[in-house]
C-alpha positions as CSV (number, residue, x, y, z in Angstrom):
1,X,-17.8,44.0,-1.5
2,X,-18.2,39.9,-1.1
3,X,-16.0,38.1,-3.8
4,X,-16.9,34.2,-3.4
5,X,-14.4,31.9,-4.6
6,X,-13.8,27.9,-4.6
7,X,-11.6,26.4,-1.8
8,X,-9.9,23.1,-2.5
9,X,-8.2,21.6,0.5
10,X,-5.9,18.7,0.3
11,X,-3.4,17.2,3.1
12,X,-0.1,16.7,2.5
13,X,2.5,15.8,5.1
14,X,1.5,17.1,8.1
15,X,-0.1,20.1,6.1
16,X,-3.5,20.9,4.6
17,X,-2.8,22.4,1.5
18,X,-5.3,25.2,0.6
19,X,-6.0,26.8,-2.9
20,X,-8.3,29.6,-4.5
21,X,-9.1,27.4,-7.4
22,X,-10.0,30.6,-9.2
23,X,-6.9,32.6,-8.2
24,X,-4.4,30.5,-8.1
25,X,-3.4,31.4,-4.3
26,X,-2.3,28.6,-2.9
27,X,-1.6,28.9,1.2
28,X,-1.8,26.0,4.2
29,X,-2.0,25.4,8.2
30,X,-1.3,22.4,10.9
31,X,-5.7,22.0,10.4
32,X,-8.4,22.4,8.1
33,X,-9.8,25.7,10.1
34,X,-6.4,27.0,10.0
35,X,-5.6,26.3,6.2
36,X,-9.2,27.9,5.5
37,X,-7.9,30.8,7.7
38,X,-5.0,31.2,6.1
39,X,-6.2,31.0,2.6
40,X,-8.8,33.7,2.9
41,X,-6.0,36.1,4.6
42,X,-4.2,35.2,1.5
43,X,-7.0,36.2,-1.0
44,X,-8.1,39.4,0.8
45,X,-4.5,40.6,0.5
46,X,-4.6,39.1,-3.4
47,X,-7.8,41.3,-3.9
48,X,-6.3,44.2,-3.0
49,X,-3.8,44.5,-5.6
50,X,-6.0,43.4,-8.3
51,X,-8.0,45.4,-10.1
52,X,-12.0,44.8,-10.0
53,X,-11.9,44.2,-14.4
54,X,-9.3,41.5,-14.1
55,X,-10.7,39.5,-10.9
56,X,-12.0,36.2,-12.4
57,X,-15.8,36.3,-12.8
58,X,-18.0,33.1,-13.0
59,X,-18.4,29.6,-11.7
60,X,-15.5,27.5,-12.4
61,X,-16.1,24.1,-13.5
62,X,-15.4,21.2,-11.4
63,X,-14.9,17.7,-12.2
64,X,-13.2,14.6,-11.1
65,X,-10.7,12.8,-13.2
66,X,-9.4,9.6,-13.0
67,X,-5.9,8.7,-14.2
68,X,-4.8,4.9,-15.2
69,X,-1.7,3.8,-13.8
């Protein structure tokens, strides 16, 4: 079974800094390829422990916020 989710990848550091923006699992790697890596090995292994009724289901929303400093 497919689950699609939303990757948000930011770098930090030396690190990009990869999230399910759905799940909340959160991994990272040296480059973007790796980070992506990473983070769906993270969410397979998430998925496994979660039962199917309390995955998320739907489209997050996504929008951009701008903060005054």
């Amino acid at each position: 079974m497919n689950y699609p989710f939303t990757a948000s990848i930011v770098k930090e550091g030396k690190w990009f800094v990869s999230r399910a923006v759905e799940l909340g699992v959160v991994s990272q790697g040296k480059t973007i390829q790796e980070a992506q890596d990473n983070l769906l090995e993270a969410v397979e292994l998430f998925l496994e422990d979660v039962p199917k009724s309390q995955r998320p289901s739907g489209q997050p929303l996504l929008t951009v916020l701008e903060a005054q400093l």
